[in-house]
C-alpha positions in Angstrom: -32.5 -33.7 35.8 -30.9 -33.8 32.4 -33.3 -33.6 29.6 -32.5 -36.3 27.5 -34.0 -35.3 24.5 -32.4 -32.1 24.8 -28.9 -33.7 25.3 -29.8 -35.7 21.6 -30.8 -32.7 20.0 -28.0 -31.0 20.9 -26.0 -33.8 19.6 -27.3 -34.3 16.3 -26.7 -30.4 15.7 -23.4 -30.8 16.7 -22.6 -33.9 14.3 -24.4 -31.8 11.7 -22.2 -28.9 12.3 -19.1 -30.7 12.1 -20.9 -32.2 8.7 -20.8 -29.6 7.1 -18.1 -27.7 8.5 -15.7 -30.9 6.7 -17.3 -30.1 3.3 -15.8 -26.4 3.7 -12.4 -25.2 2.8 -9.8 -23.6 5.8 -8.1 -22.0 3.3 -7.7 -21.1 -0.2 -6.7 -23.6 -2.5 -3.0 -24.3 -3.2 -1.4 -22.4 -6.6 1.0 -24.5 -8.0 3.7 -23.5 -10.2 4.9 -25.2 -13.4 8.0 -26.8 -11.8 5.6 -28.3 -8.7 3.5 -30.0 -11.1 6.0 -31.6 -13.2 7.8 -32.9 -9.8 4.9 -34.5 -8.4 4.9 -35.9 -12.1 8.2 -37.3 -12.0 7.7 -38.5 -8.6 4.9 -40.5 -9.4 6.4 -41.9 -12.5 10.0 -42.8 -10.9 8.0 -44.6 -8.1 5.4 -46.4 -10.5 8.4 -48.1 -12.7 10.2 -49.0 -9.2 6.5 -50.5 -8.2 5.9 -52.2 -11.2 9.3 -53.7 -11.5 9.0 -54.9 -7.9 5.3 -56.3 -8.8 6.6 -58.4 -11.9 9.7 -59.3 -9.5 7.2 -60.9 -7.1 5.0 -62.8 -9.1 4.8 -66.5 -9.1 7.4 -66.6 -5.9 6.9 -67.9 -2.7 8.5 -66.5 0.8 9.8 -69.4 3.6 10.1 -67.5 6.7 11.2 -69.1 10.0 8.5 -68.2 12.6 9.8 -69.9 15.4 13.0 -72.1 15.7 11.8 -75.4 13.2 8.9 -74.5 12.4 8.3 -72.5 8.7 5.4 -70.8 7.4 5.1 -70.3 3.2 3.7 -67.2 2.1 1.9 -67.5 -1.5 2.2 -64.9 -3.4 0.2 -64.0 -6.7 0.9 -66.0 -9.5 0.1 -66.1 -13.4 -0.7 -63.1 -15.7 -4.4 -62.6 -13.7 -1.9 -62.1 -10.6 0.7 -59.6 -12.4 -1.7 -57.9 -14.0 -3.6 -57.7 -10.4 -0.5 -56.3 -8.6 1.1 -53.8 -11.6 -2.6 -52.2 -12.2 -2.1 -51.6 -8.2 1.2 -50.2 -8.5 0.4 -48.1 -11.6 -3.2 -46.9 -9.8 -1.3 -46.1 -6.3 1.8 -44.1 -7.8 0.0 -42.5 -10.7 -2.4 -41.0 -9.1 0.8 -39.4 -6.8 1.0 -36.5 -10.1 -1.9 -35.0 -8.2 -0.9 -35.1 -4.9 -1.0 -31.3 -4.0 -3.9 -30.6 -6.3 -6.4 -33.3 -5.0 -4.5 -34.3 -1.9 -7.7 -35.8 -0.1 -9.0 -37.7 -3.3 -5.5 -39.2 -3.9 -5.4 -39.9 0.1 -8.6 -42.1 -0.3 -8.0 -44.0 -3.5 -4.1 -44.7 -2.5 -5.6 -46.0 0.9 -8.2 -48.3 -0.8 -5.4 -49.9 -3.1 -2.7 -50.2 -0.1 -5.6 -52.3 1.6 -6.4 -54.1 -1.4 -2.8 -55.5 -1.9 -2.1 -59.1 -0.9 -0.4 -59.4 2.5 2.1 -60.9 1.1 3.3 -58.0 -1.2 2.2 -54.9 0.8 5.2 -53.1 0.4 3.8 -52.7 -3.2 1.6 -49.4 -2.5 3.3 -48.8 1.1 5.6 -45.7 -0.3 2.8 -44.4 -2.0 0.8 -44.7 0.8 3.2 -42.9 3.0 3.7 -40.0 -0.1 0.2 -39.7 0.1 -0.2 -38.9 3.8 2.3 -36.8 3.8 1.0 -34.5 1.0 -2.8 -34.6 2.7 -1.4 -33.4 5.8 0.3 -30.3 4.3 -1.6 -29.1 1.3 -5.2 -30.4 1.9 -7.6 -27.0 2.4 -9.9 -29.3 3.9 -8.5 -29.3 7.7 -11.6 -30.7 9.4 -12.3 -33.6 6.6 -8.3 -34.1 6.9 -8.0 -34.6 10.5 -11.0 -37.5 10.3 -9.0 -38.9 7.3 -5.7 -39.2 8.0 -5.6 -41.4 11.6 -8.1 -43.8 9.7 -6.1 -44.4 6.8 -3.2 -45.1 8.9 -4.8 -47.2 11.2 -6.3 -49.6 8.3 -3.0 -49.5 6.5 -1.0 -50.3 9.8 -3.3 -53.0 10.9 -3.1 -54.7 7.6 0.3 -56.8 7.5 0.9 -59.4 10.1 3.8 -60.5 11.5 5.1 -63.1 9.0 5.3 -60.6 6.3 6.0 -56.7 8.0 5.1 -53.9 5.7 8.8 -52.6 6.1 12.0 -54.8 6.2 13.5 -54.2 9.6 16.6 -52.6 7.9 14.6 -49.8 6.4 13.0 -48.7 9.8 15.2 -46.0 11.5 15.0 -44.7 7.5 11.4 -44.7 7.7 11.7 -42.8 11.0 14.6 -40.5 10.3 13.0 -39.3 6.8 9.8 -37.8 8.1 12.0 -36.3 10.9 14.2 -34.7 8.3 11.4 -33.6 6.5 9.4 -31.9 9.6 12.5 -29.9 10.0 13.0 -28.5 6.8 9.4 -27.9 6.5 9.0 -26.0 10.1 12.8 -24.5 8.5 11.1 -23.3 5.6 8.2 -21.9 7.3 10.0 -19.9 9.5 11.9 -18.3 7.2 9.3 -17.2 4.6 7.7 -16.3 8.4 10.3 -14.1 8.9 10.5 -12.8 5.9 6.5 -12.0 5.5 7.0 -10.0 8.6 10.2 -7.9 8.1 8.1 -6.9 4.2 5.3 -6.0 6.4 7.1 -3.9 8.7 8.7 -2.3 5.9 5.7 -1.7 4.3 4.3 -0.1 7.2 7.7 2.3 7.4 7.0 3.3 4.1 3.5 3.9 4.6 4.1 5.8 7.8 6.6 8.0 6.0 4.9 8.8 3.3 1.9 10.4 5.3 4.2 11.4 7.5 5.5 13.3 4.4 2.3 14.1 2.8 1.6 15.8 6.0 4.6 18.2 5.8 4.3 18.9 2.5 0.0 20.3 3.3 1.4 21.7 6.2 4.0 23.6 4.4 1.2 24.5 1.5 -1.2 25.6 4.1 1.3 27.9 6.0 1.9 29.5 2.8 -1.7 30.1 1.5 -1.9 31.4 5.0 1.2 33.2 4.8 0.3 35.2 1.4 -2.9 36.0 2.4 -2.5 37.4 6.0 0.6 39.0 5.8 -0.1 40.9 3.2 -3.2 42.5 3.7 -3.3 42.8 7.3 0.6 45.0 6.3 -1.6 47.3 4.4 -4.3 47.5 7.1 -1.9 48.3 9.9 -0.2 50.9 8.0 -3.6 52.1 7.1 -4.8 52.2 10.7 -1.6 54.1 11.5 -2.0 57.0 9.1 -5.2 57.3 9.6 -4.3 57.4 13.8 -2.3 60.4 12.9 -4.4 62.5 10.9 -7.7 61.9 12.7 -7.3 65.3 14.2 -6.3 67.3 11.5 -7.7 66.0 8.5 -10.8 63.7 8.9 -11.2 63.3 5.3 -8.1 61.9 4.7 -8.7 59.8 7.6 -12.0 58.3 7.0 -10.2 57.5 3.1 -7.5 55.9 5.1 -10.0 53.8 7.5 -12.2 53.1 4.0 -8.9 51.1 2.2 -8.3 49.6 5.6 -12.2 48.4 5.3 -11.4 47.3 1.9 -8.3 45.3 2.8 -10.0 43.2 5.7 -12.6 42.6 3.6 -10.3 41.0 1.3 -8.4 39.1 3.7 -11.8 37.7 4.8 -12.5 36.4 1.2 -8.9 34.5 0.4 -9.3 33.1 4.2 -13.0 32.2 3.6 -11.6 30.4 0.2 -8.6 28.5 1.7 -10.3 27.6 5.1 -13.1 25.9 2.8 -10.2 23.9 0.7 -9.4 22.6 4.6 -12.9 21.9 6.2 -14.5 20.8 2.6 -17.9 20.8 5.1 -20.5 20.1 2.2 -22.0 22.5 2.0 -23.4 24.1 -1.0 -23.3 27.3 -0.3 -22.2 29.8 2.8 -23.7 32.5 4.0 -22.2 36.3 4.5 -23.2 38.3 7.7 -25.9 40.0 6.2 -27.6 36.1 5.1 -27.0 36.1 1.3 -25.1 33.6 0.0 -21.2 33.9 -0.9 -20.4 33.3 -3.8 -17.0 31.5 -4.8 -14.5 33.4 -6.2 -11.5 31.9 -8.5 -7.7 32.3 -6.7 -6.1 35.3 -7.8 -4.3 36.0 -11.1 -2.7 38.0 -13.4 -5.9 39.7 -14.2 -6.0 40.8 -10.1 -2.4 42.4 -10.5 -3.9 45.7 -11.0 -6.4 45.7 -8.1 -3.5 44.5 -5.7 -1.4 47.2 -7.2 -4.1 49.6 -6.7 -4.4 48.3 -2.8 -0.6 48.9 -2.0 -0.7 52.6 -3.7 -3.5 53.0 -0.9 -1.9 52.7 1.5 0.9 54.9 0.8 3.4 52.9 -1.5 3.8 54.2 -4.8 3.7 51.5 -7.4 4.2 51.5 -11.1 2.8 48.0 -13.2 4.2 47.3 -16.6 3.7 44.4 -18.6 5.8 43.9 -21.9 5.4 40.6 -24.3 2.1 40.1 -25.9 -0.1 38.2 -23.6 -0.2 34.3 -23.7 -2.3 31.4 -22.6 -0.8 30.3 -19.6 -1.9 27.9 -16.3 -3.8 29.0 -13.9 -1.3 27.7 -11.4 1.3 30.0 -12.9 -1.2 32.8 -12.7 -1.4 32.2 -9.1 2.1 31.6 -8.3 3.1 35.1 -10.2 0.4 37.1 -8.2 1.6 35.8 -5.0 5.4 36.5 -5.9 4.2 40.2 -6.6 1.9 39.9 -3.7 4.8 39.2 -1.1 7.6 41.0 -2.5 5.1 44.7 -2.6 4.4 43.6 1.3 8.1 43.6 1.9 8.7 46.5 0.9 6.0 48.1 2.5 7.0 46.5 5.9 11.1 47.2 5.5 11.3 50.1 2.6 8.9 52.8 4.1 9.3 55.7 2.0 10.2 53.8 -1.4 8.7 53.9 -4.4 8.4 50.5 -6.3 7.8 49.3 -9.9 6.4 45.5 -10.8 7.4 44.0 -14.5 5.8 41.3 -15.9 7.3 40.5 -19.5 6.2 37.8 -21.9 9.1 36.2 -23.2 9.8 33.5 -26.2 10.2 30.8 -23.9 9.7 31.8 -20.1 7.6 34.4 -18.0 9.6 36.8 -16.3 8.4 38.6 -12.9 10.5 41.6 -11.6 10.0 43.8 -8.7 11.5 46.8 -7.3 12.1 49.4 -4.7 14.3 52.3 -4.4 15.0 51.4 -1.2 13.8 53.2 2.6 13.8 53.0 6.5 12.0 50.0 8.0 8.4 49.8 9.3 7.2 49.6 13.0 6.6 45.7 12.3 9.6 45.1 10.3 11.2 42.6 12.7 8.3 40.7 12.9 9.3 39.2 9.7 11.2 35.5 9.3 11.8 34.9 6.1 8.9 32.4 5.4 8.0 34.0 2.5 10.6 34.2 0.5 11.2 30.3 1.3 7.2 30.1 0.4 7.2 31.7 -3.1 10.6 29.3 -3.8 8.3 26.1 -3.4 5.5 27.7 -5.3 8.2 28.4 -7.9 9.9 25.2 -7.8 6.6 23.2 -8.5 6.5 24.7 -12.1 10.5 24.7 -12.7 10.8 28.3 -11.6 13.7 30.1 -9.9 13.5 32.9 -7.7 16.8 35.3 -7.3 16.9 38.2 -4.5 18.8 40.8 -3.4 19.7 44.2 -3.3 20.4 46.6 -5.7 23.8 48.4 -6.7 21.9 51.7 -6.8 19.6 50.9 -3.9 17.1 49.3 -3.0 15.9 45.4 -3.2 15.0 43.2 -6.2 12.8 40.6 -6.7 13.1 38.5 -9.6 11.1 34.4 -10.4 11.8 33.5 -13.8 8.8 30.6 -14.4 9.5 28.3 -18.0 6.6 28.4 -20.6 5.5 26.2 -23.2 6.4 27.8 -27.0 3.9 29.2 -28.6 
């Protein structure tokens, strides 16, 4: 059986739901421009004067109307100053309070309703235009949907039930107006709303192109910067290793001293290849961590990126493994980014690998001059035959060190040499001194 009480109880939550769900807001509140407001202004003025006018019109007349064939009926209407008083404070209450319309749509809903209602029969049409102005705007720019909804089909049905058929609310000439005008206006309305529709969605799908393609971009561009770091710290060291390896293969036999120097610069090389991938592989994971621990448990500690300051250890690593290299540096010594820094040693860094992959044989010289306005980075080889892993190159650096270059306004020029040989030359602007 159906538990009654439960049924009520259930009921009463209901109605208390839908309570307090009217008191809440669907939406947020309309902003209305400066032009909006002084239309609803001008609307509400233009149809208070026609009001008013009608109001004094009316006063003190009375209406014959013929409601059967013979037989008249008079219709009073109010008369004296009480009575025009009565019917323009109507008019002036109903149409002014039309200026805030989209601001207070419910409020002006309710008091235009309670003045339509309170207007003789006999001169209805009096607040009827305001009435309809003021369902209009409740329907469209109230917030309140729920509260709305319960509002509007009473208001009409008080309003509608409130002539009689002596006097109609609307002459029978203006009816297919009455019915064409909010027909026009659902049009333009659902009109307008389609467009600005369509035109919220195509900004929303080209805001999600752009957005699409600029991490689609900010992807290459990491990408790019990773396969360089990658680039300038593999190649080069694991160059000197293999060459390392491969002298040291072929003197094993005869001279183990030279051999075990060899295999001890090949130690040192991996073990800096190990550092610069420990550094950029921690830019990429970015795990957290504190610290990281070595093989043998101790903590590692973090090393800077290479700089000028590391051009004579990596000049130092190439004559090790068998490629005679001379450093100069001319210009005093200035101040300068440690972006630049990096970008210079990595210039040398893949230029000496070059040469030690394609100019076997060669001896090489590095120049790094201060100048007045701009650093300039030269490199050099006399020029040999190429290395066992010479075709394993692709040009990838070179295209690399141009990026690096380009971020700081650099240029980088290649090429060989009259005389013989290849040239390397970036050319990176600098600040005056």
């Amino acid at each position: 059986m159906i538990d009654v009480r439960t049924t009520l109880q259930r009921l009463r939550e209901a109605a208390r739901r839908t309570v307090r769900d009217a008191a809440l807001p669907t939406g947020p509140p309309l902003r209305l421009s400066r032009r909006a407001r002084q239309f609803d202004v001008l609307v509400a003025l233009a149809l208070g004067i026609a009001t008013v006018y009608y109001g004094i019109d009316n006063t003190d007349n009375i209406v014959v109307r013929e409601i059967a064939p013979g037989v008249m009926h008079v219709v009073p209407r109010p008369s004296g100053p009480g009575g025009m008083a009565f019917m323009v404070t109507l008019a002036v209450i109903a149409s002014g309070a039309l200026a805030l319309r989209r601001r207070y749509p419910l409020a002006v809903l309710c008091v235009v309703t309670a003045a339509t209602l309170a207007t003789p029969q006999s001169v209805l049409r009096l607040t009827f235009y305001a009435f309809v102005i003021a369902v209009y705007s409740a329907a469209v720019y109230s917030p309140y949907r729920v509260a709305t909804l319960a509002a509007l089909p009473v208001s009409v049905v008080l309003v509608g039930t409130s002539g009689n058929s002596v006097i109609p609310i609307i002459p029978n000439e203006y009816v297919v107006l009455l019915i064409l005008v909010p027909m026009a206006v659902a049009a333009l309305g659902l009109r307008t709303w389609k467009l600005r529709t369509d035109e919220g969605r195509t900004r929303l799908f080209a805001l999600e192109r752009e957005q699409a393609e600029a991490l689609r971009r900010a992807v290459e561009h990491e990408r790019a910067r990773i396969a360089r770091e990658l680039h300038d710290v593999v190649t080069h060291n694991v160059s000197v290793m293999v060459i390392q390896a491969g002298a040291a293969r072929k003197i094993m036999k005869t001279a183990p001293e030279q051999a075990d120097e060899a295999l001890l610069a090949v130690e040192a090389g991996g073990r800096a290849a190990m550092t610069e991938l420990r550094h950029v592989m921690g830019l990429l994971t970015m795990s957290g961590e504190d610290e990281e621990t070595d093989e043998a448990g101790r903590a590692a500690e973090l090393t800077p990126q290479p700089g000028l300051d590391e051009l004579d250890t990596l000049v130092g690593r190439v004559r090790d493994a068998g490629l005679p290299v001379d450093l100069t540096v001319t210009g005093p010594p200035r101040e300068i980014p440690s972006g630049v820094e990096l970008t210079v040693y990595r210039v040398v860094q893949e230029a000496l690998t070059n040469t030690v992959k394609h100019a076997s044989g060669a001896t090489a010289s590095v120049t790094v001059a201060y100048e007045p306005e701009r650093l300039r980075v030269e490199v050099t080889d006399t020029g040999g035959r190429p290395g066992a892993d010479a075709a394993t190159g692709n040009g990838r650096g070179l295209i690399g060190l141009r990026e690096r270059l380009a971020v700081y306004d650099g240029t980088l020029s290649t090429g060989r040499r009259l005389t013989g040989g290849y040239r390397v030359e970036a050319l990176i602007p600098l600040e005056a001194p």
